[in-house]
C-alpha positions, -999 to +999 in steps of 0.1 A: +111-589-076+090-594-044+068-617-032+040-610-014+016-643-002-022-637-004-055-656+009-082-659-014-114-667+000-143-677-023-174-644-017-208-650-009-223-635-044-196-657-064-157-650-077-133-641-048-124-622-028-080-620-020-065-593+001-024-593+011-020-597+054+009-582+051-003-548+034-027-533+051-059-524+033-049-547-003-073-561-010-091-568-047-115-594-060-122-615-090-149-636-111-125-662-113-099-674-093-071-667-114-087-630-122-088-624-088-048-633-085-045-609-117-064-580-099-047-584-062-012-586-087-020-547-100-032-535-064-004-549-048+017-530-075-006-501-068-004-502-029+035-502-034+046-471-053+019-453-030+044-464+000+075-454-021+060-419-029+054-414+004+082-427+018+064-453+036+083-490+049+077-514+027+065-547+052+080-582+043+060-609+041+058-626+069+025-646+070+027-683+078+000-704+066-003-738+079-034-764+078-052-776+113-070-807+114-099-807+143-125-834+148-162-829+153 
């Protein structure tokens, strides 16, 4: 089992849109918020048995998230 951590980010017409930092060019999108986890779940599992067929290295996630406060 892997874990791989995603940013959703709510799109301009509605839904979201989620994409993985950590492999490149993932990215999926959703009416809801828990569709779009569903989608960015199968291209995630897509995106990695393209890198096993070709043999590719499989990236870790190592995105840190973390919350900044600023003042106006």
């Amino acid at each position: 089992m892997m874990s791989h951590k995603v940013i959703l980010e709510p799109a301009e017409e509605g839904g979201y849109t989620v994409y993985v930092p950590s492999l490149p060019g993932c990215v999926s999108e959703g009416d809801t918020y828990q569709e779009a986890l569903d989608n960015i779940r199968e291209a995630i599992q897509g995106w990695l048995e393209v890198a096993r067929e070709f043999g590719d290295e499989i990236p870790a996630s190592d995105v840190i998230t973390e919350a900044v406060e600023v003042s106006l």
